[in-house]
Structures are given as structure tokens and as C-alpha cells.
N, C-alpha and C positions, 0 to 999 in steps of 0.2 A: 504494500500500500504506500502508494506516495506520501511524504512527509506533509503535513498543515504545520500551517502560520500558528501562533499564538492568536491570533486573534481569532483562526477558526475554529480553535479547543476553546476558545471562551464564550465563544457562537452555539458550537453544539453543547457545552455543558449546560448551558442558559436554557438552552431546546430540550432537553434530556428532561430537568426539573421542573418543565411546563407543563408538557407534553404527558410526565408521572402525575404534576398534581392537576391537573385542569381536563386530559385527556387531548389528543390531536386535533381533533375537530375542534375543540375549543377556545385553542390556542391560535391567537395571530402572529404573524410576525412583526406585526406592529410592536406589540406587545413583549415579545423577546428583543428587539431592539433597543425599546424601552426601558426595559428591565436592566440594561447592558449598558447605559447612557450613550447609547450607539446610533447613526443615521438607518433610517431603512435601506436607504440606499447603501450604505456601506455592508450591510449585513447583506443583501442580493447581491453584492457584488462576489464576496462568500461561497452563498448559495444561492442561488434565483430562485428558487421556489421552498415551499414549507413540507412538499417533499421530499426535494432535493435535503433536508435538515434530517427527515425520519428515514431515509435510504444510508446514508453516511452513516449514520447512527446505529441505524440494524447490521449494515458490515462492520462497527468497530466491535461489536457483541459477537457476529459470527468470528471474529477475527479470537476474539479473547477464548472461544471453545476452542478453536481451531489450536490455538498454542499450549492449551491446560492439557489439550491431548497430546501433544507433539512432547509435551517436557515433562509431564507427569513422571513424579518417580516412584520406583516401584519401592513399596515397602511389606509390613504386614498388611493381613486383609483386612485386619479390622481400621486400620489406618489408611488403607485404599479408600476404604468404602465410606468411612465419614466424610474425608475431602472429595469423593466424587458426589457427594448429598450436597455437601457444606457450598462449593462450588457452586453448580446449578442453582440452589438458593438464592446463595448470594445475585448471580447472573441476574435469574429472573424478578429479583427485586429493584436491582439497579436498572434495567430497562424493564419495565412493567408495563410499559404502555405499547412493548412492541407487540406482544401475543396478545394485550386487548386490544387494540387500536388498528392493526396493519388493514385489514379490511378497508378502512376509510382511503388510505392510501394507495395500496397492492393490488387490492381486490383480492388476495388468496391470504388465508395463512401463513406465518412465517415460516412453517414447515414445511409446506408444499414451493417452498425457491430450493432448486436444485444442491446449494451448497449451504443448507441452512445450519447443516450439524447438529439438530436435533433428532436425527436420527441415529448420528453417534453416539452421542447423548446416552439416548435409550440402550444404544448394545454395549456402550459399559457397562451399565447395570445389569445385564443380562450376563454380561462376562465376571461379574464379580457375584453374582449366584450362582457362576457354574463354578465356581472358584468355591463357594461355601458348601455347595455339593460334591466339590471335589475333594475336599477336605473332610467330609464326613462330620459337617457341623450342625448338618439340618436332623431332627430328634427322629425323621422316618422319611420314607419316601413320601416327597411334595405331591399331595393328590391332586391337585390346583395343575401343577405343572409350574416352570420357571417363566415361562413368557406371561401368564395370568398373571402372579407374582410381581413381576418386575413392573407391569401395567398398572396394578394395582399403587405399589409403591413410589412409581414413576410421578401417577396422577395427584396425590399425599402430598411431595415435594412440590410439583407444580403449581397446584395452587392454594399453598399456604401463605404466598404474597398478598392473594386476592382476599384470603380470609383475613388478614392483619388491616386491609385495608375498607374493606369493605364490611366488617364485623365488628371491626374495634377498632376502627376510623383513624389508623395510624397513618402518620406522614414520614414516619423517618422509622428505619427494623434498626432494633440494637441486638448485641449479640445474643442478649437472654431470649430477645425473640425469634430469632435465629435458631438458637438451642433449644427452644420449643419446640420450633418445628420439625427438628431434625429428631427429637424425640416423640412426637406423632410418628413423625417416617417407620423409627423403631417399632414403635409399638405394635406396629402391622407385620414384621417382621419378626420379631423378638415373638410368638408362640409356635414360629418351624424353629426356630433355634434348640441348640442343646445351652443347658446352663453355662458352661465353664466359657462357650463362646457369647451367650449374652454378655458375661463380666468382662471379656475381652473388648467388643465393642462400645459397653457402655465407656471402661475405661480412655478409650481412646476419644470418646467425646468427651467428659471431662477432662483431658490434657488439654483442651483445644484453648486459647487466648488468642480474643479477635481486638 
């Protein structure tokens, strides 16, 4: 990705936290100008459209999976698999208005663009249940199956953004809310589990300081 200005990381940050709390639609760019003590004109000059602000913005997201996967480092699995939760989380907190909003702008889903990586997404977690079945961590064979599973837990993390926001009308997730929700995720998970590997996971989310 080509390098931006400082002024256009201060453009889309301004877009990012509008765009979270007002939604796309009901944001102008008057109004991110404004907010920025900036001409409109200079901010078109930027980006010419308030798409053109929500497109840039969905590739710096797809860019940030694209690198968590490329560098991720391999450790235990119980340490795998918080930072693959914790990750995503965080992601879809910090752009929230792209999986609600893209519609207004795309017409599709943010998952149906070819290099969206939320399809990778998904087969990490898929790879770290095979991994907890490889290991002989699950109390008996999974009747559900590991793709049900992973569905299940996938959908949990996704939209505990929406519930923070939407249920208890939060503007900003701190990390206890964070670790909330990363322990809903658990909780769905944690009765395939065998004990000794619940206390390994749980441990490894208590290590965590955000």
C-alpha cells in the first residue's frame, strides 16, 4: 500500500470515529472537515468522495488481518487461540461501522470482496479446533462437528461489538470489556473442553494486559 500524508491518517482517523459513532450514512464530510478545523476542499483533495474515506479505511482493516496472519507467532494453543479471539475483537471494534454500514456504500458485504480475509479469519479458528482435537482436549467426540462449532463461536466474537454498543450504549470497549467478551466466546467452548485444558486457557486470558 502506498505510503499517506499525515494529513490523510488524520482524515481517515476523523472518518473512522464518525463513521463508529454516527454511522456512514450519517456522516458528512462537511462535518469530518469540520471536526478537523480543515477546508472541505482540502479534505477532497485527500479523498473526493465519502467513499472514497470508507474504501481506504476497509483496506487498512483488510491490511491489518492480512499481516496478524502473515506474523502471527506460533506458541501454545491456549495462547494461539486467545490472540486469534482477542485480535478479531479488537478489529471489529475499531472499524464497526464496516460490517454494519458497507451496504450503504458497496452494496455487498464486507465478506463477499474477494480479498476480504474474513474468510481466513474463520479457518483459523477452524485450525485451532483441529488443533484442540488434535491434542485430545475436547472431553469426547464433538457431536456438533468442528465447523458448527467454530460458526457458533465465530458469530459470539462477532458481534459482541454490537452488543457493547447497542445494549449498553458504549462509545469506547476497555479491556474488561474486551475480556468479557472473550469470556462469553469461552463459555461456549469451555463444556467440549476437558478441565486441565479449560485452566490452561482460562490462564492464558488472565496473562493478557491491554
Amino acid at each position: 500500500m502506498k505510503a499517506r500524508s499525515h494529513t490523510a491518517d488524520r482524515i481517515l482517523e476523523a472518518s473512522r470515529k464518525a463513521f463508529n459513532e454516527k454511522g456512514y450514512a450519517a456522516t458528512s464530510v462537511t462535518e469530518i472537515a469540520t471536526s478537523l478545523d480543515m477546508s472541505q476542499g482540502n479534505l477532497t483533495y485527500h479523498f473526493p468522495t465519502k467513499r472514497d474515506l470508507a474504501i481506504a479505511l476497509e483496506d487498512d482493516a483488510i491490511l491489518s488481518m492480512r499481516e496478524y496472519r502473515v506474523t502471527k507467532k506460533n506458541g501454545s494453543l491456549a495462547d494461539n487461540y486467545i490472540d486469534h479471539i482477542l485480535f478479531g475483537m479488537q478489529l471489529t471494534w475499531r472499524y464497526r461501522f464496516l460490517l454494519r454500514d458497507r451496504i450503504h456504500y458497496a452494496g455487498a458485504p464486507v465478506g463477499q470482496r474477494p480479498d476480504s480475509e474474513l474468510i481466513a479469519d474463520y479457518e483459523g479458528l477452524v485450525d485451532l479446533l483441529k488443533r484442540i482435537d488434535e491434542e485430545g482436549l475436547f472431553l469426547r467426540d464433538n457431536e456438533q462437528g468442528i465447523d458448527v462449532l467454530a460458526r457458533s463461536l465465530w458469530i459470539v466474537s462477532r458481534y459482541w461489538g454490537d452488543y457493547l454498543r447497542e445494549l449498553e450504549g458504549l462509545e469506547q470497549a476497555s479491556w474488561t470489556d474486551q475480556k468479557r467478551g472473550i469470556q462469553h466466546h469461552l463459555a461456549v467452548l469451555f463444556p467440549y473442553l476437558k478441565v486441565s485444558a479449560r485452566r490452561e486457557f482460562k490462564t492464558a486470558l488472565d496473562q493478557r494486559q491491554i
